[in-house]
N, CA, C and O atoms as a DFTB+ gen file, in Angstrom:
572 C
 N C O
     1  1      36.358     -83.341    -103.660
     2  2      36.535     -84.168    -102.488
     3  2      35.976     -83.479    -101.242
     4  3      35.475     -84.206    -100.385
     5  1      36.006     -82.116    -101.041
     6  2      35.389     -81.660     -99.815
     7  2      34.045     -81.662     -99.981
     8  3      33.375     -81.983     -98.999
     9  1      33.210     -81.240    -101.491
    10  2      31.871     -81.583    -101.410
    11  2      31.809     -82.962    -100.584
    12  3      31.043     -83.021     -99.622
    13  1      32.421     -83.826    -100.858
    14  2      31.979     -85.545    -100.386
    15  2      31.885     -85.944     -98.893
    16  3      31.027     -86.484     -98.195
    17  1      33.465     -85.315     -98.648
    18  2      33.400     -84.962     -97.262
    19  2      32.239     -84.463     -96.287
    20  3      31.912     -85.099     -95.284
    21  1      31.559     -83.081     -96.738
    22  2      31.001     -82.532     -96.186
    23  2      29.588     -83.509     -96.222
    24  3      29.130     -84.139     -95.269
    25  1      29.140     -83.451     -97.361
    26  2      28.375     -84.304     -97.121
    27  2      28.125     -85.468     -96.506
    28  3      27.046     -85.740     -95.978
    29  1      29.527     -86.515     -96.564
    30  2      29.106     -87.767     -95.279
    31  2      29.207     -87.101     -93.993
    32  3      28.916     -87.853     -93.063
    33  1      29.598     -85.678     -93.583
    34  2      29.198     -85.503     -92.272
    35  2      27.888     -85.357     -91.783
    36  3      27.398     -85.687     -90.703
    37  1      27.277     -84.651     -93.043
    38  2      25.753     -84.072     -92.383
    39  2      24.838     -85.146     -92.558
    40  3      23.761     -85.209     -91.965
    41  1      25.323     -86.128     -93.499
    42  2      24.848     -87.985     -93.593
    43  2      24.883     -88.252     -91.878
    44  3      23.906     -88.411     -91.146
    45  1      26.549     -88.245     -91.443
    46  2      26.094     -88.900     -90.085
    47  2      25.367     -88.372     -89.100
    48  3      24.509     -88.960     -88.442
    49  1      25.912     -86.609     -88.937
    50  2      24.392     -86.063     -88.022
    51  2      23.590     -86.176     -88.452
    52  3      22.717     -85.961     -87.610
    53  1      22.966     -86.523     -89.784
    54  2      21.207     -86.535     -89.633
    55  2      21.213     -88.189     -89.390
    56  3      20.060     -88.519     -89.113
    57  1      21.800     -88.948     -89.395
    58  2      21.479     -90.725     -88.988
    59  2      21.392     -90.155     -87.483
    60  3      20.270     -90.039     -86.991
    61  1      22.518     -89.797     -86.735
    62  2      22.675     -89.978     -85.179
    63  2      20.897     -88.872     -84.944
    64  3      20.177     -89.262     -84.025
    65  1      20.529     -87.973     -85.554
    66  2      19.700     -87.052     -84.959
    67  2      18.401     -88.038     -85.068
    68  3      17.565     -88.132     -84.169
    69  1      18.344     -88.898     -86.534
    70  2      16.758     -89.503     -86.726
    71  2      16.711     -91.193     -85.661
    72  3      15.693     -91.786     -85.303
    73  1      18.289     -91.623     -85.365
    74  2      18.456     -92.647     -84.659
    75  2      17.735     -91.749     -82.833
    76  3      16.882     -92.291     -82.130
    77  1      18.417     -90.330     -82.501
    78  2      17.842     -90.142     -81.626
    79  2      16.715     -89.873     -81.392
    80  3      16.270     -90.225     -80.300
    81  1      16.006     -89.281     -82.164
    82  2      13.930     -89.238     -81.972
    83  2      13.818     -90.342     -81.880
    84  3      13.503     -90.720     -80.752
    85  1      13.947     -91.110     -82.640
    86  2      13.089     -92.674     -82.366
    87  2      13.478     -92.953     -81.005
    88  3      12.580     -92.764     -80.184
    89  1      14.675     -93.385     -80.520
    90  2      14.824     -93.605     -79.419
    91  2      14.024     -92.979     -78.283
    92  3      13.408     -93.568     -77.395
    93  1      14.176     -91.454     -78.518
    94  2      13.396     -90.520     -77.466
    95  2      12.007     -90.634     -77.537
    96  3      11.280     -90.279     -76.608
    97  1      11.493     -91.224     -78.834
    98  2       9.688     -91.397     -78.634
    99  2       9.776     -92.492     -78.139
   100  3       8.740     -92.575     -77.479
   101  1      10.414     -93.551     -77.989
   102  2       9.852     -94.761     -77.270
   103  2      10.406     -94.430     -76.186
   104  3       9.832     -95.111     -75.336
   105  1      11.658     -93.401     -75.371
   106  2      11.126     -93.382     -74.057
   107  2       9.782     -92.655     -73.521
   108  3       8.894     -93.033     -72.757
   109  1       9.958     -91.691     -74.098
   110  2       8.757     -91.240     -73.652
   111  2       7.492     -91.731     -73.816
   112  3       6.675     -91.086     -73.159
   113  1       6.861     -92.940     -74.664
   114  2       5.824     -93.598     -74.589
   115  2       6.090     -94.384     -73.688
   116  3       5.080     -95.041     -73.434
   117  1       7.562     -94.877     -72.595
   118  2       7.473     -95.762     -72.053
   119  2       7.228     -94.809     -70.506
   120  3       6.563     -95.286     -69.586
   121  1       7.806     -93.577     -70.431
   122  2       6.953     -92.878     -69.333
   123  2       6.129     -92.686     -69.131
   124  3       5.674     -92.678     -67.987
   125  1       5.459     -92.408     -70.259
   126  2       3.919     -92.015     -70.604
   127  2       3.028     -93.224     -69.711
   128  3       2.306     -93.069     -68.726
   129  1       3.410     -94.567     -70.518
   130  2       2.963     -95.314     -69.543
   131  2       3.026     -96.118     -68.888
   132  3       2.356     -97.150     -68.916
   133  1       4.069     -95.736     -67.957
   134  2       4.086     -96.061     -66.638
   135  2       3.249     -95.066     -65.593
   136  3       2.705     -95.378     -64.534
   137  1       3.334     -93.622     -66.316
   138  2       3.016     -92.818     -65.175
   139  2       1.190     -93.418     -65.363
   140  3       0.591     -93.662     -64.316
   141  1       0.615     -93.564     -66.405
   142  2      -0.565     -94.327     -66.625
   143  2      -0.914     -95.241     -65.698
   144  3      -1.940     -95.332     -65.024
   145  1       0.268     -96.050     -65.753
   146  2      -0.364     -97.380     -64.682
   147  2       0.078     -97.138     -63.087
   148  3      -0.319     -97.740     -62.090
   149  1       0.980     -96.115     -63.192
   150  2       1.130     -95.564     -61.082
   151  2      -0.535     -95.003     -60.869
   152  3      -1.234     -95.358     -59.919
   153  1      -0.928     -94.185     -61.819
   154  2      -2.010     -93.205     -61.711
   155  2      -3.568     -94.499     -61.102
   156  3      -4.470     -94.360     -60.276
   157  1      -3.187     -95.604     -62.009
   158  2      -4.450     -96.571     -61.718
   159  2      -4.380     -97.040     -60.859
   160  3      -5.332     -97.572     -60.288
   161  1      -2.878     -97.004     -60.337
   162  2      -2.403     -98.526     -59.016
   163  2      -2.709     -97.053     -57.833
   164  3      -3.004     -97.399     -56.688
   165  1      -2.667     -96.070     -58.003
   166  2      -2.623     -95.198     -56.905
   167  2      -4.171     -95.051     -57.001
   168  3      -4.511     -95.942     -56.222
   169  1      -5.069     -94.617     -57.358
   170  2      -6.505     -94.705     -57.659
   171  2      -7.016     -95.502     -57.132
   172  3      -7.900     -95.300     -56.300
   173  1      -6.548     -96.743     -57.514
   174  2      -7.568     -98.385     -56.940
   175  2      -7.211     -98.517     -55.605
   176  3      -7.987     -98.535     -54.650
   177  1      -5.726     -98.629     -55.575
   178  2      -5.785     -99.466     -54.135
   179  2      -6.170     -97.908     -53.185
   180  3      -5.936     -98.076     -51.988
   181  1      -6.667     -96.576     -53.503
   182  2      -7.338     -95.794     -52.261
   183  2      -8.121     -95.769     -52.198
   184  3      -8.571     -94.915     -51.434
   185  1      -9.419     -96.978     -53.176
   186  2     -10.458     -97.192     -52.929
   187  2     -11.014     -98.503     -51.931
   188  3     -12.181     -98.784     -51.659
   189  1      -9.578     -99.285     -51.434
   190  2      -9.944     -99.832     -50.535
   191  2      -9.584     -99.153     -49.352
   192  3      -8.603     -98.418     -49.238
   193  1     -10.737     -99.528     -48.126
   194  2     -10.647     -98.703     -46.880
   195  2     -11.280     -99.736     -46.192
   196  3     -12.073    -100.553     -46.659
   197  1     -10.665     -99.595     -44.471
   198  2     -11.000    -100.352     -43.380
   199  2     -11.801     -99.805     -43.112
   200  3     -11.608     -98.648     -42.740
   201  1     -13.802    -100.612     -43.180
   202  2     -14.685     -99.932     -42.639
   203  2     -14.915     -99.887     -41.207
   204  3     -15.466     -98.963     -40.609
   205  1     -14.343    -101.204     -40.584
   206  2     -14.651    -100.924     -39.080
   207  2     -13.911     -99.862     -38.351
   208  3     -14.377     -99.473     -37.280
   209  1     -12.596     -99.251     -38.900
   210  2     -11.937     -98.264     -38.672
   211  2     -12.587     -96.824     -39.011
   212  3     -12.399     -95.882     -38.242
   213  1     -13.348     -96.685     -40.171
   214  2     -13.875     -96.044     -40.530
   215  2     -14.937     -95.296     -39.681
   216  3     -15.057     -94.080     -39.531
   217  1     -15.880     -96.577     -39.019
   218  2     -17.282     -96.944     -38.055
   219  2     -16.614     -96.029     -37.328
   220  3     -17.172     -94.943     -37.488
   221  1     -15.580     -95.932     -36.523
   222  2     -15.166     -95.612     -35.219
   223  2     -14.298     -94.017     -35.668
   224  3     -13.554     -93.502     -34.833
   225  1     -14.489     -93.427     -36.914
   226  2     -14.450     -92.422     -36.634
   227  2     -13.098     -91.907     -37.565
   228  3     -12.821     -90.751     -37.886
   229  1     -12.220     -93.407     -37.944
   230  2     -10.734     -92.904     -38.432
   231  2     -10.881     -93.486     -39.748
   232  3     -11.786     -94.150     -40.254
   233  1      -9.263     -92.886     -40.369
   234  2      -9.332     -93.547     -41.884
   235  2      -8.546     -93.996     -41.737
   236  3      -7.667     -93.448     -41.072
   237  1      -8.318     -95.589     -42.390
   238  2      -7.305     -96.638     -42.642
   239  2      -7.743     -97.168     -43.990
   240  3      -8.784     -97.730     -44.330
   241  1      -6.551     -96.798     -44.727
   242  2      -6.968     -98.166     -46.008
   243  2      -6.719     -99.869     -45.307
   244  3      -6.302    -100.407     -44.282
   245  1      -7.353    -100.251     -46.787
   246  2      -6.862    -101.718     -45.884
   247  2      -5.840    -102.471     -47.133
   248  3      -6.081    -102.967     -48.233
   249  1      -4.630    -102.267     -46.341
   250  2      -3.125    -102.404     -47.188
   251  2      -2.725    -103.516     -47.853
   252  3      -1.901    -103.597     -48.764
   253  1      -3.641    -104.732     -47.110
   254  2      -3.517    -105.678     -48.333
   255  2      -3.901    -106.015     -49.218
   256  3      -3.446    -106.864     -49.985
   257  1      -5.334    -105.067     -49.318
   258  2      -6.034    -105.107     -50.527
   259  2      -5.408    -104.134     -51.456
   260  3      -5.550    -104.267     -52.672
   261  1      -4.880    -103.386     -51.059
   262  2      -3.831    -102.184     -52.145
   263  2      -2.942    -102.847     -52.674
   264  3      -2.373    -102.437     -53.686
   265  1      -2.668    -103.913     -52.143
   266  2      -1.372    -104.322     -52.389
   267  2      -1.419    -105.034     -53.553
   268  3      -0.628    -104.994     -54.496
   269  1      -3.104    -106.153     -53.318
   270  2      -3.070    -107.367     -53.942
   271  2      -3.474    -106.198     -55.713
   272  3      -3.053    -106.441     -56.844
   273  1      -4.233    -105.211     -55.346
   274  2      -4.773    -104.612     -56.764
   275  2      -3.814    -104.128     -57.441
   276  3      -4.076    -103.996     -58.637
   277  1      -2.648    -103.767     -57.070
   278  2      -1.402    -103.135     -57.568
   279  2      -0.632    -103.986     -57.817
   280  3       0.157    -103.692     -58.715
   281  1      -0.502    -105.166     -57.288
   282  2      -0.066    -106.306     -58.087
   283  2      -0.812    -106.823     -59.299
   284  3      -0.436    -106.789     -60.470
   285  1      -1.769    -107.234     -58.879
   286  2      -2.710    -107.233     -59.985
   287  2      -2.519    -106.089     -61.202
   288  3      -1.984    -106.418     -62.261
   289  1      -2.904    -104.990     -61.016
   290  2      -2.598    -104.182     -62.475
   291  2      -1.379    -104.464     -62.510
   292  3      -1.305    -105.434     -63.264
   293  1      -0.133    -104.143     -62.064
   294  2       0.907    -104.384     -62.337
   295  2       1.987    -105.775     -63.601
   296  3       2.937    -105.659     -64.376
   297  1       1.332    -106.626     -63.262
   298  2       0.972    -108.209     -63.689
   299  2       0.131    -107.943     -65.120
   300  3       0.549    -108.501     -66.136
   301  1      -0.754    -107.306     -65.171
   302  2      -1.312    -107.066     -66.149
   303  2      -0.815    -106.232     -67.424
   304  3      -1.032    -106.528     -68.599
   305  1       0.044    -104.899     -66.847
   306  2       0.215    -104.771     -67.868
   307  2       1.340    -104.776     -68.477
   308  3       1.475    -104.329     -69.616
   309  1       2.185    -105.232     -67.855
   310  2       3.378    -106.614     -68.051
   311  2       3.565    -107.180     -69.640
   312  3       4.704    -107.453     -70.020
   313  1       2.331    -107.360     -70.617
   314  2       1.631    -107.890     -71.423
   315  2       1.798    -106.491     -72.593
   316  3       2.354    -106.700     -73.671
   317  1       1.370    -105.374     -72.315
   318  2       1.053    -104.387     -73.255
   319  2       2.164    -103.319     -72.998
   320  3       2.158    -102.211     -73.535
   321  1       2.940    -103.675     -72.290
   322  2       3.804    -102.353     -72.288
   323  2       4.899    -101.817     -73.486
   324  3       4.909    -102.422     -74.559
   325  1       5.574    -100.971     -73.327
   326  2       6.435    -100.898     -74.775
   327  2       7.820    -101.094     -74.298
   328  3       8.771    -100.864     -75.045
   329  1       8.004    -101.595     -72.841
   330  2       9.230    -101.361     -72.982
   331  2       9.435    -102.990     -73.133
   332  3       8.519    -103.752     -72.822
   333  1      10.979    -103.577     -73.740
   334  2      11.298    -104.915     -73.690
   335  2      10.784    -105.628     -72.767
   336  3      10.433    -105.196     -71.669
   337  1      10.678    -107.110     -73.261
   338  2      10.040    -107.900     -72.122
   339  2      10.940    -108.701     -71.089
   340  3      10.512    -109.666     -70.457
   341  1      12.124    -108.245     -70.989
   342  2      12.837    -108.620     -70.090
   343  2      13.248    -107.412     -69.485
   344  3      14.390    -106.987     -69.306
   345  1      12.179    -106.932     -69.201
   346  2      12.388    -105.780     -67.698
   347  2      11.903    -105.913     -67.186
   348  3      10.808    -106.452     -67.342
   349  1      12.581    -105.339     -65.773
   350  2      11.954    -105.982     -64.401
   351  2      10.862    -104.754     -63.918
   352  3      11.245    -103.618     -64.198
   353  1      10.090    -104.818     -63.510
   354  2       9.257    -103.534     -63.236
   355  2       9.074    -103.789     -61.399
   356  3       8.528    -104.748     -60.854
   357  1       9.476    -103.051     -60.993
   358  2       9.092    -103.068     -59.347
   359  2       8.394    -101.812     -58.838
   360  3       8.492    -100.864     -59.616
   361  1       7.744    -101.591     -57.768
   362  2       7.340    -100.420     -57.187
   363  2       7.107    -100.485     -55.710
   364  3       7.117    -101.496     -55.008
   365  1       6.888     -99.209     -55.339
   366  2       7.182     -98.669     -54.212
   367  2       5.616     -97.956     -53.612
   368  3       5.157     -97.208     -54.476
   369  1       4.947     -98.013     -52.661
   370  2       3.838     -97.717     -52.470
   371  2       4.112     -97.440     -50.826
   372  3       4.707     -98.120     -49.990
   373  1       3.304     -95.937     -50.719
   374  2       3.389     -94.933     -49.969
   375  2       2.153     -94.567     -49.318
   376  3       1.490     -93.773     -49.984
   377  1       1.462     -95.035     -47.809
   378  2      -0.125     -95.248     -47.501
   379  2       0.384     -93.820     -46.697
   380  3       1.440     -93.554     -46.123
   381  1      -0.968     -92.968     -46.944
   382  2      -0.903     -91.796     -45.634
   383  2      -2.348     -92.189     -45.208
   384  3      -3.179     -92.378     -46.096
   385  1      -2.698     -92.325     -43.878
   386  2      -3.456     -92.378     -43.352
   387  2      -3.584     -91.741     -41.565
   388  3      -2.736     -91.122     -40.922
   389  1      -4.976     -92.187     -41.153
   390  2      -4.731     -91.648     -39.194
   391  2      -3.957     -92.849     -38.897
   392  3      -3.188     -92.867     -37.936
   393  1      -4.118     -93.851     -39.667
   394  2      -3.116     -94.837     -38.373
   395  2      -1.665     -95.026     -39.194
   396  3      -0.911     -95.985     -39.030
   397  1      -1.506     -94.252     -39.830
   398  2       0.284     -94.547     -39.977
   399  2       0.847     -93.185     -40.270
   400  3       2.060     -93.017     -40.392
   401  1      -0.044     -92.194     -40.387
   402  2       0.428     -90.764     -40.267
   403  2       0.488     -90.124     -41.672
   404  3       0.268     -90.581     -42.794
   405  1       0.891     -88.813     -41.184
   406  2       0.533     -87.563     -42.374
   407  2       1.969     -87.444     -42.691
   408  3       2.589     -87.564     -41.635
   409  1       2.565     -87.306     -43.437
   410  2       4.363     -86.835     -44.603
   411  2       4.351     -85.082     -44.333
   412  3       5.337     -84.400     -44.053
   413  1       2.587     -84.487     -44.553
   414  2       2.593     -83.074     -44.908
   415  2       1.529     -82.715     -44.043
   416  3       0.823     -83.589     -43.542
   417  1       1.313     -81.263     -43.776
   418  2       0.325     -80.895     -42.474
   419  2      -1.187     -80.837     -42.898
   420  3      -2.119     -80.657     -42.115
   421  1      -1.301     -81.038     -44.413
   422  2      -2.536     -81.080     -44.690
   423  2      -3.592     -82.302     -43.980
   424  3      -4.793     -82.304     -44.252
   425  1      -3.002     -83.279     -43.087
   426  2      -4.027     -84.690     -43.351
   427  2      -4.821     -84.810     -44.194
   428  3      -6.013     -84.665     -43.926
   429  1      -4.420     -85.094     -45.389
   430  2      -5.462     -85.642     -46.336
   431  2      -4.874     -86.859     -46.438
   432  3      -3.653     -86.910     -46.583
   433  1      -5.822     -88.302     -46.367
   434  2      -5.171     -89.671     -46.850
   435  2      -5.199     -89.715     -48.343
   436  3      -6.099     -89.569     -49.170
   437  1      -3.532     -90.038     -48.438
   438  2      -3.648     -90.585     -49.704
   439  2      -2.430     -91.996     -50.313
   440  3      -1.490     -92.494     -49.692
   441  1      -2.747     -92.193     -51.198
   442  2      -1.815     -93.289     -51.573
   443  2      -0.498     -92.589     -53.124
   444  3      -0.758     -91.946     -54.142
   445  1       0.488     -92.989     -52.721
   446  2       1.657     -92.688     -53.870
   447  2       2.001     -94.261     -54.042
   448  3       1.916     -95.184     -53.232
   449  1       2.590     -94.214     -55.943
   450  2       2.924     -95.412     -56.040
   451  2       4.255     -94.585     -57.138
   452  3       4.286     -93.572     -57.836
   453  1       5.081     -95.524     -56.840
   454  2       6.548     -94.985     -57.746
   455  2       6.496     -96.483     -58.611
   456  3       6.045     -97.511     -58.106
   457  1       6.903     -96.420     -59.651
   458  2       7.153     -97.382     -60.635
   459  2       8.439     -97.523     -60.890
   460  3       8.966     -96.484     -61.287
   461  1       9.186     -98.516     -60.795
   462  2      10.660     -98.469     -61.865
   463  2      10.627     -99.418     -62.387
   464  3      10.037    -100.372     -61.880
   465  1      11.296     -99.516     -63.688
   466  2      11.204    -100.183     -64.800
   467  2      12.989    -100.109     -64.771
   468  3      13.501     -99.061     -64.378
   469  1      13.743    -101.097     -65.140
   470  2      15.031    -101.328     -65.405
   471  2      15.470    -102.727     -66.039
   472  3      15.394    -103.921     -65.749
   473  1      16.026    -101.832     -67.183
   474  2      16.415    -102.503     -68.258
   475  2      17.209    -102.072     -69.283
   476  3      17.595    -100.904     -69.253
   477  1      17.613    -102.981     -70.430
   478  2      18.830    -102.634     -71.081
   479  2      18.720    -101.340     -71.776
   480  3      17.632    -100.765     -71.734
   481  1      19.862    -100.725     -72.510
   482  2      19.914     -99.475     -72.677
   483  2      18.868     -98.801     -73.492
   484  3      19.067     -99.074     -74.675
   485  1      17.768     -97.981     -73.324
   486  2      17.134     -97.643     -74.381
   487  2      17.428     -96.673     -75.826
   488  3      16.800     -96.223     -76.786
   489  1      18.461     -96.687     -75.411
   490  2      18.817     -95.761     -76.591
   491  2      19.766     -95.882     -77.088
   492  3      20.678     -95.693     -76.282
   493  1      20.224     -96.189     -78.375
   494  2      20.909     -97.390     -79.503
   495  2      22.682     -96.329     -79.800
   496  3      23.657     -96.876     -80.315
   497  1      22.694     -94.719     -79.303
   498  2      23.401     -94.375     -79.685
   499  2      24.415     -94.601     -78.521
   500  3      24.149     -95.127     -77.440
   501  1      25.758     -94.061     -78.970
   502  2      26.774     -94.708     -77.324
   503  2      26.800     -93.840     -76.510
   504  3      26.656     -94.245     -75.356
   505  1      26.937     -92.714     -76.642
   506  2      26.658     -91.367     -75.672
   507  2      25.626     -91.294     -75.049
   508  3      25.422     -90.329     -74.313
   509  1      24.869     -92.138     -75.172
   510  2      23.657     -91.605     -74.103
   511  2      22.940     -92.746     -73.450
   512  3      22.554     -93.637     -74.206
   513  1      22.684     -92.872     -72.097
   514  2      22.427     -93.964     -71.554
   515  2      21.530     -94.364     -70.748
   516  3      21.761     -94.290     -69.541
   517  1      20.369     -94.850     -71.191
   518  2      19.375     -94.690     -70.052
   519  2      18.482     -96.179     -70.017
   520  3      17.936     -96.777     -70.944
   521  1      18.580     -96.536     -68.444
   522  2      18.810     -98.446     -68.187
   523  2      17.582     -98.251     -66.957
   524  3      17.286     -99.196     -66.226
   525  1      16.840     -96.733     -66.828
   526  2      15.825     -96.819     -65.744
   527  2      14.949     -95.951     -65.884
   528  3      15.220     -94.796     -66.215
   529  1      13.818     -96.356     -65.665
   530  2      12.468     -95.117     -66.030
   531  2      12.114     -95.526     -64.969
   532  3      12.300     -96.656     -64.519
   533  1      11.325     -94.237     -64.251
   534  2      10.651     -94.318     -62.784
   535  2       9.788     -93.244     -63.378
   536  3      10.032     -92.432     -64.270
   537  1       9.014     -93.392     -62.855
   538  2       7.364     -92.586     -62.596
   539  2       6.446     -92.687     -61.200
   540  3       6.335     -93.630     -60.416
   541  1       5.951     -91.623     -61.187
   542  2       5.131     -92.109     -59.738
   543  2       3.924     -90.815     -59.926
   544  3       3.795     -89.754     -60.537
   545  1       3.046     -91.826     -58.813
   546  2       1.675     -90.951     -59.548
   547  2       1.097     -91.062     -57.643
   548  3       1.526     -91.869     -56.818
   549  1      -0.198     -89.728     -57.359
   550  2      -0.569     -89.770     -56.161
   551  2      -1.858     -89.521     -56.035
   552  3      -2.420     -88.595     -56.620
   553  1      -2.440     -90.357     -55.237
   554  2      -3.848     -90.168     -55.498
   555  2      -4.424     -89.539     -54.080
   556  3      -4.214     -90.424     -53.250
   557  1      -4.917     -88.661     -53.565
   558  2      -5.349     -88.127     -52.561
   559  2      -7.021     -88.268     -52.828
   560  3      -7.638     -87.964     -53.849
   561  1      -7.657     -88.963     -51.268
   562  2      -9.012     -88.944     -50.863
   563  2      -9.422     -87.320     -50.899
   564  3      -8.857     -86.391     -50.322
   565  1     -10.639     -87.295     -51.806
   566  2     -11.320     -85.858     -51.221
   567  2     -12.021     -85.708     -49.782
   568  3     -12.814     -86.523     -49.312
   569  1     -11.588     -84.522     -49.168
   570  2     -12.244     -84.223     -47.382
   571  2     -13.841     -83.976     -47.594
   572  3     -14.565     -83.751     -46.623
């Protein structure tokens, strides 16, 4: 009887241990890519820039075109992601420029985009609980 015993214990730690990798590879493919798609939404929209601002000497992106491209990817990959499709994905976008200012003393313009993703629990065991992935990615203009 204690052989039996012992054995349905190391039965249930190895279920709870192979229930937790799986869980932990699909978060981490779901960080993986998100930080993927901050990296593109931060990339694109710092390739739009106000040229008449530019003409005259300063740097300004031009924020509604960041906006509309980061919606745009955003929207897109909505479609291919791994996490459930009833999560809400929102983000947060961060312009440094001369006309809205520097965060750090370097002035370099650049754009940050934070991602959050929130949704039901990703991980199937009861002890452990995780209902939000955030990522954020930063793209700095070269001087």
């Amino acid at each position: 009887m204690k052989v039996f015993i012992i054995f349905l214990a190391i039965l249930i730690i190895n279920t709870s241990f192979l229930s937790y990798q799986g869980d932990m590879g699909c978060y981490i493919r779901c960080q993986n890519f998100l930080k993927a798609v901050a990296e593109e939404c931060a990339a694109g929209a710092a390739l739009y820039y106000d040229e008449a601002a530019y003409a005259e000497g300063l740097f300004q992106f031009s924020y509604e075109e960041g906006y509309k491209y980061i919606d745009f990817i955003i929207n897109n990959s909505k479609n291919k992601m791994p996490l459930p499709k009833e999560c809400t994905l929102s983000y947060e976008v961060l312009f440094e420029d001369d006309i809205l200012g520097y965060e750090s003393d370097n002035c370099i313009p650049s754009v940050t985009v934070i991602i959050t993703a929130v949704t039901d629990d990703l991980f199937d065991l009861p002890f452990i609980e995780v209902t939000k992935v955030q990522r954020a990615a930063k793209y700095e203009l070269p001087q």
